[in-house]
Kinemage of the C-alpha trace (Angstrom):
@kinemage 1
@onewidth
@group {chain A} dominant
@subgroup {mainchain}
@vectorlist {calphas} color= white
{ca unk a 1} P 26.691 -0.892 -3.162
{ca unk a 2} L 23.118 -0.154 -2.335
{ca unk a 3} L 20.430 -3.221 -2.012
{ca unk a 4} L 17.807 -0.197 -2.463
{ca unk a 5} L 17.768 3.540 -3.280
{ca unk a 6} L 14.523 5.285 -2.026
{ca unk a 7} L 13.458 8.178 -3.542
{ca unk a 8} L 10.651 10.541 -2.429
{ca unk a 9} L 8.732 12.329 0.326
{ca unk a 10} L 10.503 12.711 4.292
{ca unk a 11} L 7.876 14.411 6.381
{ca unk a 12} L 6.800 15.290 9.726
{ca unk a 13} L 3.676 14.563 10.913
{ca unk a 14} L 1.817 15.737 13.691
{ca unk a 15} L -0.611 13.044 14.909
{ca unk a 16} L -4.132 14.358 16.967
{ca unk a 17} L -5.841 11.267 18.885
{ca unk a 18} L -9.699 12.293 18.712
{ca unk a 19} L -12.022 10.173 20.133
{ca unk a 20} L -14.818 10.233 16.951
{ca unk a 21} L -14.267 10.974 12.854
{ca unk a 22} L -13.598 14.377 11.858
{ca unk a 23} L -16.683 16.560 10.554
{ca unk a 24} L -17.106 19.777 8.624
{ca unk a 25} L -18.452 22.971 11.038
{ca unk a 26} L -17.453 20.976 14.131
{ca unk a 27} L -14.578 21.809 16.852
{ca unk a 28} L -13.379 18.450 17.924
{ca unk a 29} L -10.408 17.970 20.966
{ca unk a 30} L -7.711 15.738 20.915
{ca unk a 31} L -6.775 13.587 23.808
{ca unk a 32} L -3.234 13.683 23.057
{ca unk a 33} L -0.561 15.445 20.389
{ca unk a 34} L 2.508 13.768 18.981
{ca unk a 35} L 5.219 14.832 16.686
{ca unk a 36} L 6.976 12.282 14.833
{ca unk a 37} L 8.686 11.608 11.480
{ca unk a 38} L 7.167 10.068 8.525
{ca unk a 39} L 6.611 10.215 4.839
{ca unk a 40} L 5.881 7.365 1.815
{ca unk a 41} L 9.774 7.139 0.637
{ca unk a 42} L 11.382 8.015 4.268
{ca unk a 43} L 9.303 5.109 6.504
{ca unk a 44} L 10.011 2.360 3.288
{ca unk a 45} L 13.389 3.382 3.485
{ca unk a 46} L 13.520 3.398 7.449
{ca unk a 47} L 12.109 -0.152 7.398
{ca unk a 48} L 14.305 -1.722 4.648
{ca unk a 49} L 17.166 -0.771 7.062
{ca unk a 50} L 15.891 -2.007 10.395
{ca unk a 51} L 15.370 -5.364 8.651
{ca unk a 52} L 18.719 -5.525 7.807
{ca unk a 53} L 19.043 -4.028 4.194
{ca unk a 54} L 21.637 -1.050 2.614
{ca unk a 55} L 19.594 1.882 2.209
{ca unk a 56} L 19.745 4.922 0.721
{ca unk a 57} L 17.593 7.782 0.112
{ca unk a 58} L 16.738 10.757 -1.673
{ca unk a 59} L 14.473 13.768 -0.487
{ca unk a 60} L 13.872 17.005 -0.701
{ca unk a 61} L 13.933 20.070 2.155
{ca unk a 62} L 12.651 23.266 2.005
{ca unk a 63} L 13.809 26.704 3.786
{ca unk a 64} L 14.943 26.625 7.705
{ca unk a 65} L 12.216 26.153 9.735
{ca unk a 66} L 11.139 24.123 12.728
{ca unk a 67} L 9.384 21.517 10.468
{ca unk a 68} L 12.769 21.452 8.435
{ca unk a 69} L 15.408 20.880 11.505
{ca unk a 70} L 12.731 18.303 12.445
{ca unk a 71} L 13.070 16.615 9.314
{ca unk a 72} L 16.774 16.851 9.103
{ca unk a 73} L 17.444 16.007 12.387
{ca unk a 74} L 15.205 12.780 11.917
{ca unk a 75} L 17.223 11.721 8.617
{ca unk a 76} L 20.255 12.162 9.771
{ca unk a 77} L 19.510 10.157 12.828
{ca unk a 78} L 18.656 7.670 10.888
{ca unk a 79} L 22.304 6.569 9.482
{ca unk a 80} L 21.451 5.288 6.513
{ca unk a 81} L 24.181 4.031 3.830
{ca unk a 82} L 22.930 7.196 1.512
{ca unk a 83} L 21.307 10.697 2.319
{ca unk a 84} L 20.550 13.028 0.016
{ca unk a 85} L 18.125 16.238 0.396
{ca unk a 86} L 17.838 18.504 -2.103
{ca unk a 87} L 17.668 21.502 -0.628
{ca unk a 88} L 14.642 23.676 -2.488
{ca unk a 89} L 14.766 27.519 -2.576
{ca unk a 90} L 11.806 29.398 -1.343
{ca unk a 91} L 10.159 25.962 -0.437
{ca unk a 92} L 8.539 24.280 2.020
{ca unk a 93} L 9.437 21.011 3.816
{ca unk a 94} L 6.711 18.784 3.731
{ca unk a 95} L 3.591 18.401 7.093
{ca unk a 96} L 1.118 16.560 7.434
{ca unk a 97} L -1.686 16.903 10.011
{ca unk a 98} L -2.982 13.273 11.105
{ca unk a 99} L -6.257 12.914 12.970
{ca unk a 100} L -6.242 9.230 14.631
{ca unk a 101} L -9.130 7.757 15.999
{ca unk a 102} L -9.620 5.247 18.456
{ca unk a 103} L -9.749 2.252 15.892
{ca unk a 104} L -6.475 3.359 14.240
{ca unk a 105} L -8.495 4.815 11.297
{ca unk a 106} L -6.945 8.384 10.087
{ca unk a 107} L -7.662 11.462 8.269
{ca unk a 108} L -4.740 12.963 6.622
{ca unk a 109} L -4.411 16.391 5.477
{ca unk a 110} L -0.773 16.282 3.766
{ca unk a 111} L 1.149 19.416 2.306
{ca unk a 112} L 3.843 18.045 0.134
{ca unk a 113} L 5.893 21.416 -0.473
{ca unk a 114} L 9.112 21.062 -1.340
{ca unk a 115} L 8.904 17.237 -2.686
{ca unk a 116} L 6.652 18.330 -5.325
{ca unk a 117} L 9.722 20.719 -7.345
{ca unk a 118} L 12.398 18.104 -7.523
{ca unk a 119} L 12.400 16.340 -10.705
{ca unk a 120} L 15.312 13.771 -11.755
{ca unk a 121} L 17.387 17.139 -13.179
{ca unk a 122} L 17.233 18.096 -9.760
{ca unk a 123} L 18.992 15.408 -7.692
{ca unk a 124} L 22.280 13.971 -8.368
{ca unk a 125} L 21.849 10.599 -9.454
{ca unk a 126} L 25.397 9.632 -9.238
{ca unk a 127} L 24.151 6.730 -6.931
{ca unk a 128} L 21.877 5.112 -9.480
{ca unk a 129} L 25.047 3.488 -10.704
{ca unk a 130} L 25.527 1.713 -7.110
{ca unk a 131} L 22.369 0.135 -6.437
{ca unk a 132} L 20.398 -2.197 -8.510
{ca unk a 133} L 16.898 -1.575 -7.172
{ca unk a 134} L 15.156 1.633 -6.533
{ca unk a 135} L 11.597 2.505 -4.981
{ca unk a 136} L 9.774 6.119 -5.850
{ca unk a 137} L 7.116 6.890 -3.690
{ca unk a 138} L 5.749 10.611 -2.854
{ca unk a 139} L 6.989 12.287 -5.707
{ca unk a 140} L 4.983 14.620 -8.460
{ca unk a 141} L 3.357 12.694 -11.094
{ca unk a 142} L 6.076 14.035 -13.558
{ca unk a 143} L 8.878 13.417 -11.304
{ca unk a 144} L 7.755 9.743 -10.709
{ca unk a 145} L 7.352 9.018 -14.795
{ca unk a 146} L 10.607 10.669 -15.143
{ca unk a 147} L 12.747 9.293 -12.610
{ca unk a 148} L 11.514 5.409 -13.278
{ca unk a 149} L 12.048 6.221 -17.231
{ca unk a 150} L 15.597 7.800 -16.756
{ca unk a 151} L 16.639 4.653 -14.259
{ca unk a 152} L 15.671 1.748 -16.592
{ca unk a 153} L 17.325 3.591 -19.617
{ca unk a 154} L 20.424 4.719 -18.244
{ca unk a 155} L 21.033 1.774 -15.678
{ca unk a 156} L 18.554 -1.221 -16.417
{ca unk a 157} L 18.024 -1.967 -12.865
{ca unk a 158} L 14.468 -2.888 -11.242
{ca unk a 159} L 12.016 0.061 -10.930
{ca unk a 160} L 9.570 -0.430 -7.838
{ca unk a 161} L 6.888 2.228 -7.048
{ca unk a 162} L 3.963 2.949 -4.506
{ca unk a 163} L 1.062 3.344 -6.794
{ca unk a 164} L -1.079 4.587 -4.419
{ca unk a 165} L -2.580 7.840 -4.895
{ca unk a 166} L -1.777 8.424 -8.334
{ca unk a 167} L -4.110 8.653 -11.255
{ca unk a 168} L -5.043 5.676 -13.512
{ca unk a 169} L -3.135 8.074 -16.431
{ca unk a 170} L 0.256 8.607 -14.233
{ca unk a 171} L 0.156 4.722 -13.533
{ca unk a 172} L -0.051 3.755 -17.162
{ca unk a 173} L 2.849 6.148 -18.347
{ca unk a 174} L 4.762 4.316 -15.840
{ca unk a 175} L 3.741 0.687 -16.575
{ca unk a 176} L 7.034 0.525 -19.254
{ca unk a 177} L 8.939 0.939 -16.545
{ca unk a 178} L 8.361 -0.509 -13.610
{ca unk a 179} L 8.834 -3.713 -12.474
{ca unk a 180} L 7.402 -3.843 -8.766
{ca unk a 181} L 4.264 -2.081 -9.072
{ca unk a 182} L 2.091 -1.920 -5.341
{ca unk a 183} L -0.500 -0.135 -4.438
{ca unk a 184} L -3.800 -0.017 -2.042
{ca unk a 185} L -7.027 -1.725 -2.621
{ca unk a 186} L -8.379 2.245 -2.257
{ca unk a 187} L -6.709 3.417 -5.641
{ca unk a 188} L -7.440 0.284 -7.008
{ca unk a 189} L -11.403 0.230 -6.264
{ca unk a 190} L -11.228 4.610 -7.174
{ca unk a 191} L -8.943 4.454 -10.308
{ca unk a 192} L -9.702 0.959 -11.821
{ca unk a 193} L -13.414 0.153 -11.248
{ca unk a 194} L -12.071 -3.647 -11.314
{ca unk a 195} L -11.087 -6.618 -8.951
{ca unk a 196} L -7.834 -6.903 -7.409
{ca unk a 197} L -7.248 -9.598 -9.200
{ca unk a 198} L -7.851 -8.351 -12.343
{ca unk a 199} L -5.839 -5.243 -12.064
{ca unk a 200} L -2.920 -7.485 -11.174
{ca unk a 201} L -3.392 -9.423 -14.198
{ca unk a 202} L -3.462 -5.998 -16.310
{ca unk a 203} L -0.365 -4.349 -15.151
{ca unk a 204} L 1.140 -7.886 -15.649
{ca unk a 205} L 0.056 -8.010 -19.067
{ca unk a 206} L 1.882 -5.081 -19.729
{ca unk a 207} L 5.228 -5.681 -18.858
{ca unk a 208} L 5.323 -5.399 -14.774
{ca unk a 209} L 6.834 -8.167 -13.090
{ca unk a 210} L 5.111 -8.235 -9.401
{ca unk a 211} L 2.021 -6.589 -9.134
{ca unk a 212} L 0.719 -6.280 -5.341
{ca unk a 213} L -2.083 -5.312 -3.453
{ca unk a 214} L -2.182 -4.390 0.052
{ca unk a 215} L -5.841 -4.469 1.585
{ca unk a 216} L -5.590 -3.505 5.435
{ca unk a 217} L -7.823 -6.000 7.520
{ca unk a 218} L -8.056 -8.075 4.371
{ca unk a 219} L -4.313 -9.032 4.103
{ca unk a 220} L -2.270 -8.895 0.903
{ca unk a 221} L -2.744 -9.867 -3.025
{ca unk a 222} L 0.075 -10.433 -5.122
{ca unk a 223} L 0.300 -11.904 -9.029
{ca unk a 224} L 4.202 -13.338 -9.532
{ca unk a 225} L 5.335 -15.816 -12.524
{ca unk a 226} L 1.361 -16.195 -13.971
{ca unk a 227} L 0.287 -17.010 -10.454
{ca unk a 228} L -1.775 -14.908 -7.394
{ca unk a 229} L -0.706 -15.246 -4.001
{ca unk a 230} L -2.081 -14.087 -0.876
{ca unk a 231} L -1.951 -13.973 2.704
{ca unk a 232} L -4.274 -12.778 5.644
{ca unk a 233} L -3.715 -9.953 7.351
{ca unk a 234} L -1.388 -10.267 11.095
{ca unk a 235} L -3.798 -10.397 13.857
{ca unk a 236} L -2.801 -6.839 15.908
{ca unk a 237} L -4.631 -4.210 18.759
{ca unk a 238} L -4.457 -1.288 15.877
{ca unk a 239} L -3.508 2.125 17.385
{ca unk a 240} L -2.880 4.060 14.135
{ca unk a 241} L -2.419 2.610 10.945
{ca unk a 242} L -0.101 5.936 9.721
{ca unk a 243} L 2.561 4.565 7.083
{ca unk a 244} L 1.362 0.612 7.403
{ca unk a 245} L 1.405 0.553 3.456
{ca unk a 246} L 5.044 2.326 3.450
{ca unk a 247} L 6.288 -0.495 6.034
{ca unk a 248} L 4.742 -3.088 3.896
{ca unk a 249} L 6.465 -1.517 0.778
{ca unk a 250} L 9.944 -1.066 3.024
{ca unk a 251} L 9.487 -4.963 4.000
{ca unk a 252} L 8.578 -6.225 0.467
{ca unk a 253} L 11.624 -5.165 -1.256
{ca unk a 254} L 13.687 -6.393 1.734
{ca unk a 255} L 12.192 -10.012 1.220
{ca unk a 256} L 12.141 -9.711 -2.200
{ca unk a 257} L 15.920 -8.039 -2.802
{ca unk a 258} L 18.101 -8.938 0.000
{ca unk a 259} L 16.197 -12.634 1.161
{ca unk a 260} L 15.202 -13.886 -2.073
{ca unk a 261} L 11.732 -14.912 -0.299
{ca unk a 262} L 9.155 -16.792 -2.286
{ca unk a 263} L 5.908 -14.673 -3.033
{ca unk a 264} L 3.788 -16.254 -0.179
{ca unk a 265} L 6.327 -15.999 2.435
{ca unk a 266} L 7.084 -12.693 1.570
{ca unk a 267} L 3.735 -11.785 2.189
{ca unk a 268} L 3.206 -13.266 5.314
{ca unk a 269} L 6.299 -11.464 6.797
{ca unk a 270} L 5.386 -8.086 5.472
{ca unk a 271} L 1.949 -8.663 6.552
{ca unk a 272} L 3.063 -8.976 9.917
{ca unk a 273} L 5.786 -6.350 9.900
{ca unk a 274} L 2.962 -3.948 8.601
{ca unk a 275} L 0.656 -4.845 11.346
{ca unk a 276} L 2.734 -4.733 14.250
{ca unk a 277} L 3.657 -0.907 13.006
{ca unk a 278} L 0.404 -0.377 13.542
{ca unk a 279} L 0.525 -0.756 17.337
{ca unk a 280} L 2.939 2.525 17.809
{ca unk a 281} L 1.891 6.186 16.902
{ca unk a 282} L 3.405 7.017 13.552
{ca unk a 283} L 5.074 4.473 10.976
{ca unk a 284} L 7.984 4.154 12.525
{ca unk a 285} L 7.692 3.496 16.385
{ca unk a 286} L 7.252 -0.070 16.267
{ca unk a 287} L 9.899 -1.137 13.749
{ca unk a 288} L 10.713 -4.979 14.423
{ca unk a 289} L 13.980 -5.819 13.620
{ca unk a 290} L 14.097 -9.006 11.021
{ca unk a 291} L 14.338 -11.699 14.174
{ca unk a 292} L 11.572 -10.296 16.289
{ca unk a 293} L 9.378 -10.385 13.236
{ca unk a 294} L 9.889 -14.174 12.793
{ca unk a 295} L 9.134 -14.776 16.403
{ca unk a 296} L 5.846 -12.834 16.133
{ca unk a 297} L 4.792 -14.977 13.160
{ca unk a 298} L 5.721 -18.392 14.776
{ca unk a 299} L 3.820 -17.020 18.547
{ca unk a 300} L 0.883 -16.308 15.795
{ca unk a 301} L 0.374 -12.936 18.205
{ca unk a 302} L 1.999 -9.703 19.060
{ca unk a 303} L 2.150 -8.031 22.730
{ca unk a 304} L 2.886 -4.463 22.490
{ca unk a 305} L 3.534 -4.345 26.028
């Protein structure tokens, strides 16, 4: 039995450290190259686990190619309870190019390929009947409606998604849904016009059972049981904030699923598990396992040496 079933993007990033923000008709140089793994279902996923929770996960891979074998190799590497990539003719596995500058700030131009074609008639959902929680994040706006409908009315188990990026419309065609609904303060403040607080309220009134709010430097929101809680963010040195909101998502359903965490302490935890990320290149570098989290929070501080 699965505690979570993750199902979405696995990609591999290539992250450029430039020394000032990115402008159009200008040649910048990067003081250093990296290639590592990453992607909004993947990094949850990856996270879940190294806390200490049974994950599985479902992706999609396009034709051989280096960025392919990458991808593989990375997954596979990554033993988790489930794999499943659904191997797309004539497609491309998912890149993104990540320009990091020297406050951790990014600019992210993403491909998504081959993650875009799968749909739930696509993947074999054999496994929905052996977990009781699932996450979608990454996946087409029809693929993420579809999969979250065809879960809760085949196998009534919790629906969690990463709202970010998706239009106000794709969000409310999921709302019947899903019951852990996060997203960033960005899509909020773009797609909503409204406060934080408000939006949580919304999604709340219509059926969602923890709506959260990650806002970087500002710490977390969350609205739980007719009450908000929040938390500050984890004081860090920030190096590149690439796949902090996945980690947070990764280390909310851990607290929430496998610990049975109340709301605040659940945000304190993934606050700091999202923070410390933070301090590595790429989402997953600087993974904490559950006990080095803990002693983080009680030190108040984080060395990354």
């Amino acid at each position: 039995m699965l505690d979570c079933l993750f199902i979405g993007s696995a990609t591999q990033d290539v992250l450029l450290l430039i020394d000032e923000p990115p402008q159009s008709n200008r040649r910048l140089l990067a003081r250093d190259i990296s290639y590592v793994s990453g992607g909004i279902a993947a990094t949850a996923a990856s996270a879940f686990q190294k806390l200490g929770g049974s994950a599985g996960l479902v992706t999609a891979k396009g034709e051989e190619s280096e960025i392919t074998s990458f991808i593989v190799k990375d997954l596979e590497g990554q033993n988790f309870s489930y794999l499943q990539m659904v191997a797309v003719k004539g497609g491309m596995s998912s890149f993104s190019a990540i320009q990091v500058e020297k406050n951790g700030s990014r600019c992210i131009t993403h491909y998504g390929g081959c993650i875009q074609q799968i749909n739930v008639s696509s993947i074999d959902t054999s496994m929905f009947s052996e977990t009781k929680l699932i996450h979608l994040g990454g996946l087409s706006d029809t693929a993420v409606v579809d999969c979250a409908q065809f879960y809760k009315e085949n196998y009534q188990g919790i629906v969690s998604v990463d709202g970010g990026n998706y239009s106000r419309s794709v969000l409310e065609s999921l709302l019947p849904y899903v019951d852990i609904m996060i997203l960033d303060d960005t899509t909020v403040k773009k797609e909503f016009a409204l406060p934080n607080k408000a939006v949580c309220n919304y999604f709340s009134d219509k059926g969602v059972t923890v709506s959260c709010i990650t806002m970087g430097r500002h710490g977390s929101l969350a609205y739980f049981h007719d009450e908000y809680y929040s938390a500050p963010a984890f004081p860090v040195s920030v190096l590149d904030t690439t796949g902090a909101g996945d980690n947070f998502h990764g280390a909310f359903l851990y607290c929430y699923a496998v610990r049975h965490y109340d709301m605040e302490r659940t945000l304190r935890f993934c606050n700091t598990f999202s923070a410390i990320t933070c301090t590595g290149l790429g989402g997953r570098s600087r993974q904490l396992c559950f006990e080095e989290i803990w002693k983080a929070i009680e030190r108040g501080e984080y060395d990354a040496k």
